[in-house]
C-alpha positions in Angstrom: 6.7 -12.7 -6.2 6.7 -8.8 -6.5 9.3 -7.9 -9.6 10.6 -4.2 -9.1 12.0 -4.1 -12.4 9.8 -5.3 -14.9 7.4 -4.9 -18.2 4.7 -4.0 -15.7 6.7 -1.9 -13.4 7.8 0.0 -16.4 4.4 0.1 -17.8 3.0 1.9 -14.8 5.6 3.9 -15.0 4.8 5.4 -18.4 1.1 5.4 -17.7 1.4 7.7 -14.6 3.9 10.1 -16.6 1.8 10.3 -19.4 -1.6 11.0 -17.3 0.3 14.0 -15.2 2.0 15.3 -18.7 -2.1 15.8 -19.5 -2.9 17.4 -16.5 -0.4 19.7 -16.9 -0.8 20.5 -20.1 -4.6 21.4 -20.2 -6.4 21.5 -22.7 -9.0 19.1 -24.9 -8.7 16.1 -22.8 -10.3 13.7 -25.7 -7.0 13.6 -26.9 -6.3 11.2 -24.2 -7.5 8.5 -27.2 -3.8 8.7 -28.4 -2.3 7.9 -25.7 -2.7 4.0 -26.1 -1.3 3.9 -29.3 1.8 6.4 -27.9 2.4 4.2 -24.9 2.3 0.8 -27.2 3.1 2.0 -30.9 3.9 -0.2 -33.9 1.6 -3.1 -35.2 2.6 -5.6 -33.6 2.4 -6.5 -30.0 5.3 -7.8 -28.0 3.8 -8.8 -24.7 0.7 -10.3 -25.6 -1.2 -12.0 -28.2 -2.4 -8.6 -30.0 -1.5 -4.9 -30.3 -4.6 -4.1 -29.6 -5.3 -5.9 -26.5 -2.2 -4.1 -25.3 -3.7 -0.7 -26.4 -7.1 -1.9 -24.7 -5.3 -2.7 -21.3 -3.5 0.5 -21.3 -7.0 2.6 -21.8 -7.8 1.0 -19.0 -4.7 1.7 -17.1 -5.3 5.5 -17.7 -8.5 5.8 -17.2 -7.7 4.3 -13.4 -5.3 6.6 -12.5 -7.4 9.4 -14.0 -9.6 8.3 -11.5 -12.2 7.1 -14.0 -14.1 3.7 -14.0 -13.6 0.4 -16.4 -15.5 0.6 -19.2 -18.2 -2.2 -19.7 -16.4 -4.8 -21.7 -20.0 -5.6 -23.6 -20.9 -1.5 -24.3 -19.6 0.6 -26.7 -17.5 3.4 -25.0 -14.6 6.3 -25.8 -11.4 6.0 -23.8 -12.4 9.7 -22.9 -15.7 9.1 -21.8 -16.3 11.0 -18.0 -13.7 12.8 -18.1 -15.1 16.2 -18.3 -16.5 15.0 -14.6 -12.6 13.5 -13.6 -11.1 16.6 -15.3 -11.8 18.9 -11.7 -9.5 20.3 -8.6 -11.3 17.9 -6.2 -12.9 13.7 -6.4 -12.7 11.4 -4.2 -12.4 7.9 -5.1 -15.1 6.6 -6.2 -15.5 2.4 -5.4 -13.7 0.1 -6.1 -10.4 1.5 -5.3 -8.8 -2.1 -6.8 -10.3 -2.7 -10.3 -9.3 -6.3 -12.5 -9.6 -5.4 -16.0 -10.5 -8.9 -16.8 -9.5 -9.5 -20.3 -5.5 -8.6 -18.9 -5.9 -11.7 -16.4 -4.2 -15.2 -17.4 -7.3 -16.6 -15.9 -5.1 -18.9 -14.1 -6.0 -22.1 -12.2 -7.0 -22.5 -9.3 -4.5 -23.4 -6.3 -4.1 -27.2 -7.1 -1.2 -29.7 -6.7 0.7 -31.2 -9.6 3.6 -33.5 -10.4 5.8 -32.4 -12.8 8.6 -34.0 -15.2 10.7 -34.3 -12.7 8.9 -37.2 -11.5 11.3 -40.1 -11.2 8.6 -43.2 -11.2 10.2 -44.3 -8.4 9.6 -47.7 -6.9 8.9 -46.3 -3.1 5.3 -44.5 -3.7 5.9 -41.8 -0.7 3.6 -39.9 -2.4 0.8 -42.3 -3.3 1.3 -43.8 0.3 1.2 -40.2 1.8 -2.0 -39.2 0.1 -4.6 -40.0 2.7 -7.7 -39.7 -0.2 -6.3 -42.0 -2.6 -5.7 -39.5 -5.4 -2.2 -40.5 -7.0 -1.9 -43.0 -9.4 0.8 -44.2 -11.0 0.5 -43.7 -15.3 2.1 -47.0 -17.6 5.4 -45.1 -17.9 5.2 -45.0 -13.6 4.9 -41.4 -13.2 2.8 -40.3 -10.7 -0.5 -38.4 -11.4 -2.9 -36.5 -9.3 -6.5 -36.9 -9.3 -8.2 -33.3 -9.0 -11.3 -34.3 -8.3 -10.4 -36.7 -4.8 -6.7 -34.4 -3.5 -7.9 -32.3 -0.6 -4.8 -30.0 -1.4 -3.2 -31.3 1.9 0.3 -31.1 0.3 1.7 -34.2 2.1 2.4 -35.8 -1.7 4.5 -32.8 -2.2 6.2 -33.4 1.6 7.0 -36.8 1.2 8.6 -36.7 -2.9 12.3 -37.4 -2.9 12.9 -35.5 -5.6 10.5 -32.7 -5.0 9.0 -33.3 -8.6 5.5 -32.0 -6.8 4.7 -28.4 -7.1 1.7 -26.6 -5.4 0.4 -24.2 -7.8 -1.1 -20.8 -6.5 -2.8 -18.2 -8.6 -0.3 -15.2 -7.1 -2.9 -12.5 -6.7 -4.6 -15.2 -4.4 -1.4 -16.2 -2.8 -0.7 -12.2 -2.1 -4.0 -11.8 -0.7 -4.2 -12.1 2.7 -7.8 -11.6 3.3 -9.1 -14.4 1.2 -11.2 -11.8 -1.0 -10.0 -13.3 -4.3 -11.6 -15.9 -6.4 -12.7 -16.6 -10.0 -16.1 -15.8 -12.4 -16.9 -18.0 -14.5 -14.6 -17.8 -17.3 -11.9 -18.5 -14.6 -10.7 -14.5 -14.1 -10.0 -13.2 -11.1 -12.5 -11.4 -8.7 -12.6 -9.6 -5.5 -14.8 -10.3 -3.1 -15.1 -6.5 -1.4 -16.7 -7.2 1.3 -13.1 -9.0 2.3 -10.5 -6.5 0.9 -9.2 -4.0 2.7 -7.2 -1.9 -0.1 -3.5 -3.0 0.7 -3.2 -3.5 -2.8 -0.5 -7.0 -2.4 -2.5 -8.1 -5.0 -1.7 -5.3 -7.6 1.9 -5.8 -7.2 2.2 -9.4 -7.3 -0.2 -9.8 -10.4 2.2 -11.2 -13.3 0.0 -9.9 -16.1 -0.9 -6.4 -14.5 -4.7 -7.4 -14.1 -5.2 -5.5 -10.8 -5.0 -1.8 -10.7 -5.9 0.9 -7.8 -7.6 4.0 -9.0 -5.6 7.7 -8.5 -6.1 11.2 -7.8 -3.2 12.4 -9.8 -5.1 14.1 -12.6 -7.3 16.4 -10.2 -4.2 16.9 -7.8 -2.4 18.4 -11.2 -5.7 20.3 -11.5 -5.6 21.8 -7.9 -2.0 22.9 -8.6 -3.0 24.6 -12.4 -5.4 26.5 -11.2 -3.6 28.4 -8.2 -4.5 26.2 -4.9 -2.0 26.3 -2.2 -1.1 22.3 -2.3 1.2 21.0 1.0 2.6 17.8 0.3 3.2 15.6 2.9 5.5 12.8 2.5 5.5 9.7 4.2 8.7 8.6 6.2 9.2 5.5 3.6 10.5 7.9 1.3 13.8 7.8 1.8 15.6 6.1 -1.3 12.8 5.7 -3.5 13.8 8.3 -6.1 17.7 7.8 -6.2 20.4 6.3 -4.1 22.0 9.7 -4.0 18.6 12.0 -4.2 18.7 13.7 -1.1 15.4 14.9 0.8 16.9 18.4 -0.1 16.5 17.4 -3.4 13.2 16.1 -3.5 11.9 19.7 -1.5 13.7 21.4 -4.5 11.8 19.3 -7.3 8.4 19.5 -5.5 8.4 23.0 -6.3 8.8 22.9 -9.7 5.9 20.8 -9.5 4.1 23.6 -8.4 3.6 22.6 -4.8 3.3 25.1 -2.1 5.6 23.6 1.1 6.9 19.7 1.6 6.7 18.4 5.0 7.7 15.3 6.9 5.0 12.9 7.6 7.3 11.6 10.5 6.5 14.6 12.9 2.8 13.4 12.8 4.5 9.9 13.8 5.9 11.8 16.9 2.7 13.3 18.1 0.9 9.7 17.2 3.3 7.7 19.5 3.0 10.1 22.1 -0.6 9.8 22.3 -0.5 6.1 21.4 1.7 5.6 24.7 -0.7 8.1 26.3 -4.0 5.9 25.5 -1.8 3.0 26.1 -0.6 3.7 29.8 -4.2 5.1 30.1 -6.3 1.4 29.2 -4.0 -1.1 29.3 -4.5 -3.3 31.6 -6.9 -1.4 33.5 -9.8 -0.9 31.0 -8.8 -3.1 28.3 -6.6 -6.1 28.2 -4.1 -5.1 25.3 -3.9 -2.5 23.0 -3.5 -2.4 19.2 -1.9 0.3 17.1 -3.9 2.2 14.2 -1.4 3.7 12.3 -2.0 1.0 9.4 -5.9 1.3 7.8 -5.4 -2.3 5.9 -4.6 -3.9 9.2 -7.4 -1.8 11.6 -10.2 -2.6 8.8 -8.8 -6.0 8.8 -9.1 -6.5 12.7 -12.1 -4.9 12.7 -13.7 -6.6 10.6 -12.5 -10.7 11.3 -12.1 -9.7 15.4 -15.1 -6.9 15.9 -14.9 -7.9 19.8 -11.2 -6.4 19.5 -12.5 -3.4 17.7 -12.2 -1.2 20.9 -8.9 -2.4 21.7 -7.7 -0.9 18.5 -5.8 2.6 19.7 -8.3 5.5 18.7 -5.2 7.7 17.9 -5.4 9.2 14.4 -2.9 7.9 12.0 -0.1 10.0 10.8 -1.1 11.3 7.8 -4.0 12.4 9.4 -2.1 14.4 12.0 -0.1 16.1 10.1 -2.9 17.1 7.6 -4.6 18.6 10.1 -1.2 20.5 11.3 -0.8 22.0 8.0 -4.7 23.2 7.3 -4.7 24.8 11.0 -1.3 26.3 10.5 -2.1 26.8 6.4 -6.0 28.0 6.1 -7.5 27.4 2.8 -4.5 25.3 1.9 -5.2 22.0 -0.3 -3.3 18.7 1.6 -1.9 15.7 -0.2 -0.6 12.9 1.2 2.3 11.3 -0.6 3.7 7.2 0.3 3.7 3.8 -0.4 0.7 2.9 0.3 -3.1 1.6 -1.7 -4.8 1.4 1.6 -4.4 4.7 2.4 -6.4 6.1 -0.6 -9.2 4.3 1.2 -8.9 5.7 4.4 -9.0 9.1 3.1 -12.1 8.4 1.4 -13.6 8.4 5.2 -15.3 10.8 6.1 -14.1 12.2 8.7 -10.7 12.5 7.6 -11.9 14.1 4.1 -11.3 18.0 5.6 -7.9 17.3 6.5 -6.5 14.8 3.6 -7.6 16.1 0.1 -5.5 13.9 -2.0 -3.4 10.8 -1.6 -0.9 9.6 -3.9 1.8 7.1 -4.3 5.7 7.2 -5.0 4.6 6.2 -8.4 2.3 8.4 -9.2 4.8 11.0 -7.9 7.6 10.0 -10.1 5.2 10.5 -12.8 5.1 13.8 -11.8 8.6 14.3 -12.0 8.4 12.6 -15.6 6.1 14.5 -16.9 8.1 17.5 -15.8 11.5 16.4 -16.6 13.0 16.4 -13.2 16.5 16.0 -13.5 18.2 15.0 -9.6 21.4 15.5 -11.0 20.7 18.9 -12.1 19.1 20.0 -8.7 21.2 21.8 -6.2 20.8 20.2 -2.7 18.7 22.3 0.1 19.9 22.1 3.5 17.7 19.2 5.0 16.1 20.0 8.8 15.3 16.7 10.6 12.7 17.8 12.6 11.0 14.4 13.3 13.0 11.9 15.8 14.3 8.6 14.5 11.6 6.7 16.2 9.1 8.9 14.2 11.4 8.3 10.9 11.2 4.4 12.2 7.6 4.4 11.6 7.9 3.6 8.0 9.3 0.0 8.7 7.7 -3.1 10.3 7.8 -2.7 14.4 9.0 1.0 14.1 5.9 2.0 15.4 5.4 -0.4 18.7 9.6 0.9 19.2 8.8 4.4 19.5 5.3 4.2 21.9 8.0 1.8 23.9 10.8 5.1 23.7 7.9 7.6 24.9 6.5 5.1 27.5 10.2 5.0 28.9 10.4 8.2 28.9 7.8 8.9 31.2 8.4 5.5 33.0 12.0 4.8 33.4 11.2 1.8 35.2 8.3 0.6 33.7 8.4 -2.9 31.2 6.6 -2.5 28.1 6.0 -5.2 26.1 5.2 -5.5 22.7 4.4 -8.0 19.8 5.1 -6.7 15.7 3.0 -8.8 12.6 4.0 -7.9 9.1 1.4 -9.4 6.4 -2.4 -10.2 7.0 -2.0 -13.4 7.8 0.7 -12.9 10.4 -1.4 -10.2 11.5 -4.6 -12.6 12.2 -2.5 -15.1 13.8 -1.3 -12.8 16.3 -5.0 -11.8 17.0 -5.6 -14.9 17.4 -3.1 -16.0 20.3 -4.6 -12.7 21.7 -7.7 -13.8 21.9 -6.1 -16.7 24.1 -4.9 -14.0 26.4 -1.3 -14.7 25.6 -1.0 -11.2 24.7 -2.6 -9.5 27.9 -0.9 -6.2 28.7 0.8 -6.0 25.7 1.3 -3.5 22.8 0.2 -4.8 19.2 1.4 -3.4 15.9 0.2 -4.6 12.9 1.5 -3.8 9.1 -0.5 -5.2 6.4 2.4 -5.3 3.9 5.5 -7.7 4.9 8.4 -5.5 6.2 5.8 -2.3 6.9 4.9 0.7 4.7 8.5 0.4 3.1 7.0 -2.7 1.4 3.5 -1.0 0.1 1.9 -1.3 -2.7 2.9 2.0 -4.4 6.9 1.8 -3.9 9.9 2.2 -5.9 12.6 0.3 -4.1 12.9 -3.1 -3.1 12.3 -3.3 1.0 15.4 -4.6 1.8 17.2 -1.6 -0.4 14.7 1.1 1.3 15.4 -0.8 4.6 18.7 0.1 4.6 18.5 3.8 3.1 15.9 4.3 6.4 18.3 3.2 9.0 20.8 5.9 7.1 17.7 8.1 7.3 17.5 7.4 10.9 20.9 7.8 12.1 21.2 10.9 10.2 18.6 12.7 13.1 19.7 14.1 16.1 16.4 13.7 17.9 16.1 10.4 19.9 12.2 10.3 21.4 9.5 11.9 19.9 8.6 13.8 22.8 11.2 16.2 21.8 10.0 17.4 18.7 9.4 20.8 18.5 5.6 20.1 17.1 5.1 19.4 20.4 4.4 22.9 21.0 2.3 23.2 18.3 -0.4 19.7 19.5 -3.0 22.2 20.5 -3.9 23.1 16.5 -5.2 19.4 16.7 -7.9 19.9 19.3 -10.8 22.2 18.4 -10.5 24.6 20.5 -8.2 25.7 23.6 -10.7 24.7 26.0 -11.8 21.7 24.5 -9.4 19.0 25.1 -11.1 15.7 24.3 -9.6 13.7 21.6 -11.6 14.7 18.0 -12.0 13.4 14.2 -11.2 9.7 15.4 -11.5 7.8 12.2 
């Protein structure tokens, strides 16, 4: 269960503050040593069994969102080692994006049933008569017991317990994973398995003891800024609320400057142009060419498809995502400028590590990471006079940043050019709803549909690198939402503008698919 406000929330908190104060400030990096004992001072710990375990798990912790590797837990190393190499305007991330730094995991058990005191000893047995491998017994006192070695983890014991005095027991980075990528070395601490994961980082967020941590790009995005680059920030619909109930997008423009950005704009209009062409390639294959379509907007949940259903792999829309569209808006519109993408999500740090969306994405960062921007800078809301705010993206666009906002607004453009026309679509939020919904499509149950997948329950508003509750950011979006005047995303004034995404005027295929 993901805590919002907690030790490790706070923790990250402090870590990302600190590591943009040093980029800002310049300088002898080394002096990055200090920073454990800053972050944790005192002599004695108060989270875990020593001070200095603490220090050693926050090293770690900065040298992750430096960008840095984990340091080999067997080899003599400085906290500051590499970072004359991490300390540059441009680095891409360098695998893994999600590290365990091992000696921070519980090293808990594996997913097991037990029976706890609440055991009764009754005289009925449902559980021991439940168990179809004969693994309860029943102690002197007439408690019941499992046997580990016979229970096939079926979990009828636990079904048929009056008193519900049976627990099932799930390591919660496991239990958050849904690709099944997670398992245990041999001193029982976690692993990942990457050719499973897909970056959407659940496990990070749901890890109890902070074990699990995603590499950044803050320090050489700070670097970009220092020495002069034009840096366009482009902020991911989820946005709205994650700062402040009352910080207003006004606001946040206002502060992004004193960071020492260049312009702040909406990822939303790229989710205009993206359901346009999504219901474009949509009416265009479906069910002509291809018997349903799936959407692309979310990397964790293509990769995922892609790589447990590669028969559906042509089904999945070939659209670029939105961060990739607007990128590309602002380095046609902006030559020589530097792009950073700002949101809630891990997985997206992977996808701009492709390739072929390198020349338009430079940097990706998370609501985090950008807060400890505004730490390290002192950003005051309160003190910020509010900019007049221009909704340029339509509310379907804005809708994006929730779980089935993105199959709504293809629907809205497909209406639009098809009054009459019945769409119909199918939303999964999480990995595992995700693969069961592939799954009835492979049945054909979803033939002629629309698919939309989100890799993080409740959509992008849920990712890995938010602020907010979902529920809390759910409701600040729909107040986001009603807020803009435009209704369909064909009536964005970007529109106009579509042709800076094709090479040239005469070349009109579709280019830098990722």
């Amino acid at each position: 269960m993901r805590n919002f406000k907690c030790y490790i929330a706070d923790l990250r908190k402090r870590v990302f503050a600190e590591v943009a104060r040093l980029a800002y400030e310049g300088g002898d990096y080394r002096r990055m040593e200090k920073l454990p004992y800053e972050i944790v001072p005192g002599e004695v710990g108060n989270q875990r069994s020593s001070i200095f375990l603490e220090r050693a798990i926050v090293g770690e912790r900065i040298r992750l969102a430096m960008g840095l590797p984990l340091r080999p837990v067997a080899e003599h190393s400085l906290l500051s080692d590499g970072i004359e190499e991490s300390a540059v305007a441009e680095k891409y991330y360098d695998p893994p994006l999600v590290n365990i730094i091992k000696y921070a995991c519980n090293g808990c058990k594996p997913t097991h049933y037990e029976v706890t005191n609440a055991c009764q000893g009754c005289l009925s047995r449902h559980c021991q008569n439940a168990c179809p491998k004969d693994a309860i017994d029943i102690d002197r006192s007439g408690h019941a017991c499992i046997d580990q070695s016979k229970c096939i983890k079926c979990g009828k014991c636990k079904d048929a317990c009056s008193y519900q005095a049976i627990i099932k027991f799930t390591r919660p980075c496991q239990e958050a994973c849904g690709m099944n990528a997670i398992g245990q070395d041999e001193y029982g601490h976690a692993c990942i398995d990457y050719d499973k994961c897909v970056s959407c980082g659940m496990c990070l967020v749901n890890c109890p003891f902070g074990a699990i941590v995603d590499k950044g790009q803050l320090f050489q995005l700070i670097h970009a800024i220092r020495q002069g680059d034009e840096v366009v920030a482009v902020i991911a619909p989820a946005f709205w609320g994650q700062f402040g109930d009352n910080v207003t997008p006004g606001q946040i423009k206002a502060a992004m400057k004193q960071l020492g950005f260049a312009a702040l704009e909406e990822v939303a209009v790229g989710a205009d142009l993206c359901a346009v062409e999504e219901a474009e390639e949509f009416l265009r294959m479906v069910p002509e060419k291809q018997p349903f379509m799936a959407t692309s907007c979310c990397p964790a949940w293509s990769v995922m498809a892609k790589k447990e259903f590669p028969g559906f792999a042509p089904y999945i829309s070939m659209t670029m995502t939105p961060m990739v569209l607007t990128a590309r808006l602002q380095k046609r519109r902006r030559p020589g400028c530097r792009v950073v993408f700002i949101g809630p999500c891990a997985a997206k740090k992977l996808e701009a590590s492709r390739r072929s969306v390198r020349s338009d994405v430079d940097f990706v960062i998370t609501f985090e990471e950008l807060r400890g921007m505004f730490e390290a800078k002192n950003i005051d809301f309160s003190q910020i006079p509010d900019l007049p705010s221009h909704y340029e993206a339509s509310a379907p666009g804005v809708g994006f940043a929730a779980g089935g906002g993105v199959a709504k607004a293809v629907e809205d453009v497909i209406h639009r050019l098809h009054p009459e026309m019945e769409v119909k679509t199918v939303a999964a939020e999480g990995l595992n709803q995700c693969r069961q919904m592939l799954r009835k499509a492979r049945t054909g149950k979803y033939d002629g549909y629309l698919l939309e997948g989100m890799a993080c329950p409740g959509g992008c508003i849920a990712g890995a690198g938010t602020v907010q509750p979902p529920e809390k950011s759910r409701r600040a979006l729909e107040r986001y939402k009603e807020a803009v005047s435009i209704s369909n995303p064909m009536d964005s004034q970007y529109m106009e503008d579509i042709h800076l995404l094709y090479e040239s005027d005469t070349d009109w295929g579709r280019v830098g698919r990722h």
